[in-house]
C-alpha positions as CSV (number, residue, x, y, z in Angstrom):
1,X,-8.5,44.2,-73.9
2,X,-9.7,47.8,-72.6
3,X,-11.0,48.6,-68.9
4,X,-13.2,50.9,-68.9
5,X,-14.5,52.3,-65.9
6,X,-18.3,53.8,-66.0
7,X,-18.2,54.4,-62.3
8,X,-17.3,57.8,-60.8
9,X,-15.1,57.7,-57.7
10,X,-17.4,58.9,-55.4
11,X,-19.8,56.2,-55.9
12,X,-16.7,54.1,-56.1
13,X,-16.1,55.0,-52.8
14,X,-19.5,54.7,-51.2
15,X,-19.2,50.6,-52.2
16,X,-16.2,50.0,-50.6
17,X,-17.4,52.1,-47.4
18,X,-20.4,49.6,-47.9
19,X,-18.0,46.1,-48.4
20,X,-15.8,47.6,-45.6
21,X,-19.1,47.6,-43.6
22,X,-20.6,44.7,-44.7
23,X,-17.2,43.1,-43.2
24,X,-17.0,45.0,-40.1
25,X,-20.2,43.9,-39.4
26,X,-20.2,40.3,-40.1
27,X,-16.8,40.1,-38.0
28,X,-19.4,42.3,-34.7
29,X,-21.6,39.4,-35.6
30,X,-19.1,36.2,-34.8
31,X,-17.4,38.1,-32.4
32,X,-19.8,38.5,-30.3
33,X,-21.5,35.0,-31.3
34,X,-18.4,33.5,-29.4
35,X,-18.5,36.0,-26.4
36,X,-22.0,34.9,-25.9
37,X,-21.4,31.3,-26.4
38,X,-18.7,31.8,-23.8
39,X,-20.7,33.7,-21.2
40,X,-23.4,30.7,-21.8
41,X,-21.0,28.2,-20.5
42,X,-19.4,30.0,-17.7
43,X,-23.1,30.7,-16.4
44,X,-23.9,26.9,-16.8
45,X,-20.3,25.8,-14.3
46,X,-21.9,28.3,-12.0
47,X,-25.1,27.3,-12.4
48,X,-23.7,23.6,-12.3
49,X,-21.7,24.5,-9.2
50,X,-24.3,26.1,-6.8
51,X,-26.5,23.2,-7.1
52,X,-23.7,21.1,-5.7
53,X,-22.6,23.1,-3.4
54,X,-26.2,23.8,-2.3
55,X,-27.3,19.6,-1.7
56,X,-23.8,19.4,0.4
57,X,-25.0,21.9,2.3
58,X,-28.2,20.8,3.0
59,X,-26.7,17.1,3.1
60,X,-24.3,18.3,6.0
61,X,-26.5,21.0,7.7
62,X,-29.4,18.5,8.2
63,X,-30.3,16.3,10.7
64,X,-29.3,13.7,8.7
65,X,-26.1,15.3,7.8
66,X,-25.1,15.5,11.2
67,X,-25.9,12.1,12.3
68,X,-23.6,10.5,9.3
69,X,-21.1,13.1,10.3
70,X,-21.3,11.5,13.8
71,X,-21.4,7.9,12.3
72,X,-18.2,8.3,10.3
73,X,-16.6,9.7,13.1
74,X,-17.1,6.9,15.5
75,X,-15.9,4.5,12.6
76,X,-13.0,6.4,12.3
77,X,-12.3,6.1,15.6
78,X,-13.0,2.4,16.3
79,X,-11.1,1.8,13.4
80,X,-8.2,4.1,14.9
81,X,-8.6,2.2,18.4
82,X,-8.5,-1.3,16.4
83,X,-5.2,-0.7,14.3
84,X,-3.6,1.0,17.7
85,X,-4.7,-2.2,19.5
86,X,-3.0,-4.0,16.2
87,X,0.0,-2.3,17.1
88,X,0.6,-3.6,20.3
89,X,0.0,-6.9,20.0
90,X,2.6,-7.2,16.8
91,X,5.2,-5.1,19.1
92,X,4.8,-8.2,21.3
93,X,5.3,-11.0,19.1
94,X,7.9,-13.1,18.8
95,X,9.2,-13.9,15.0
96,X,9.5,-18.0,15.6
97,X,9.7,-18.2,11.8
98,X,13.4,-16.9,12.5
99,X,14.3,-20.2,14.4
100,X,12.4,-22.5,12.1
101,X,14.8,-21.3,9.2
102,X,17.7,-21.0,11.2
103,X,17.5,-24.8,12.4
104,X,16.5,-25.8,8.5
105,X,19.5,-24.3,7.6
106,X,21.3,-26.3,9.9
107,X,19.4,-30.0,9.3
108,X,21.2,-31.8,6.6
109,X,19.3,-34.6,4.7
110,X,20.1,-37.5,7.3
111,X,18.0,-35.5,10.1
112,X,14.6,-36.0,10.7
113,X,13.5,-34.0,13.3
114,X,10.3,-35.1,15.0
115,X,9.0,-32.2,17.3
116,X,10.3,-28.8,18.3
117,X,8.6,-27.5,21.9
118,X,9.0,-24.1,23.6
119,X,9.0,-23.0,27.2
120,X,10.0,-19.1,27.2
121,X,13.9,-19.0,25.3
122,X,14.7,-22.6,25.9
123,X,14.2,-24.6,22.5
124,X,13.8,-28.5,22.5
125,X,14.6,-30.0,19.1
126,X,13.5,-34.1,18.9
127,X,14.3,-36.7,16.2
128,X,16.3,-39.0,14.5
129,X,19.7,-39.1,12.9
130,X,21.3,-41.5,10.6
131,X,24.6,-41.8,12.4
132,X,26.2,-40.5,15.5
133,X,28.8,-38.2,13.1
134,X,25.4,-36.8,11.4
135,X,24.4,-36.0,15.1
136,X,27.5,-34.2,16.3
137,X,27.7,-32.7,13.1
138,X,24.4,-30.8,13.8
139,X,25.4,-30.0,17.2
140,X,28.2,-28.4,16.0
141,X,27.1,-26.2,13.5
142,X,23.7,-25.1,16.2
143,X,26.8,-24.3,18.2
144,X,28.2,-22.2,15.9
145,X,25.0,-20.2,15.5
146,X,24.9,-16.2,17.0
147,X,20.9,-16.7,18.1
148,X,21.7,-19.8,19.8
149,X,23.3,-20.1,23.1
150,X,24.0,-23.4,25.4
151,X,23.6,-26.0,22.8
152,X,22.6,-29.0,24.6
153,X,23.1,-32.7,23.6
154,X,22.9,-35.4,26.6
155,X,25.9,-38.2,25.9
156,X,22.8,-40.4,26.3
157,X,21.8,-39.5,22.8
158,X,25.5,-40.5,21.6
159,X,25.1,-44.3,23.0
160,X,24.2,-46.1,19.6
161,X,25.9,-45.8,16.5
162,X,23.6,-45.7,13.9
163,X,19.6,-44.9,13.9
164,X,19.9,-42.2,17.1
165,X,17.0,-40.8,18.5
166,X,18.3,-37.6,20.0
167,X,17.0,-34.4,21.9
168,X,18.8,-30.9,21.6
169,X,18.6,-28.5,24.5
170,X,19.3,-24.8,23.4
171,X,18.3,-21.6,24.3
172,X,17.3,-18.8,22.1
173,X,18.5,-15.2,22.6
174,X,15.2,-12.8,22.5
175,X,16.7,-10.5,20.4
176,X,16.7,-12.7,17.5
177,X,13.2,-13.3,17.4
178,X,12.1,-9.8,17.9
179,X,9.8,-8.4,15.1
């Protein structure tokens, strides 16, 4: 197979000046296709942007803007004044839950206890008890107990043997059912 070549350089040249061109051109083209579908989007944000910014402003600087400005801030402080009001009341509180598990720890199954009354730190536990060693037994371990202090029982609870309704006197140190 022969080449032959029927076209003199110079007008070899001139077509690839023209491809070279044709290229350079084409690549201008997409080039700047993508700049300007860049620039298109970044003046859309800003676009996109101003308008917000603009109804905030005019949501804020109005009359209307002002008066919900004012609105949340009296909400804000009401709610402010109503958790500092919370606050106090809990820092006050006595934790009686402490002194119902405590005795339930204590109670073994042939306890029935009837009432439990309060007057300031001095506890008054009423009920029954199977046998007078069930009762004593319960005494003892209240006794035993760091919260509880001048554990109580009259010897009139002591007088029958079995079926005792009894009454424990104790008091309560504060510390144990602070919060």
């Amino acid at each position: 197979m022969i080449n032959l070549n029927l076209i003199p350089p110079d007008k070899k040249q001139a077509i690839q000046k023209t491809f070279q061109l044709r290229n350079v051109w084409r690549w201008e083209i997409e080039l700047s296709g993508i700049f300007l579908t860049c620039l298109f989007i970044l003046i859309s944000i800003s676009h996109i942007l101003n308008l917000n910014v603009k109804n905030t402003i005019l949501d804020v600087s109005g009359k209307n803007g002002v008066d919900k400005l004012k609105k949340l801030e009296m909400e804000i402080k009401n709610a402010n004044a109503s958790i500092t009001e919370t606050e106090k009341i809990q820092k006050g509180q006595l934790n009686w839950s402490k002194l119902l598990l405590l005795i339930n720890r204590d109670v073994n199954a042939n306890i029935n206890l009837g009432g439990i009354a309060t007057k300031e730190y001095t506890v008054t536990v009423s009920g029954q008890a199977s046998t007078r060693d069930d009762l004593v037994a319960f005494k003892e371990r209240l006794d035993k107990e760091d919260c509880l202090a001048e554990v109580n029982l009259p010897l009139s609870n002591l007088v029958a043997k079995e079926n005792l309704d009894f009454q424990i006197i104790f008091q309560i140190k504060p510390e144990c059912l602070k919060l």
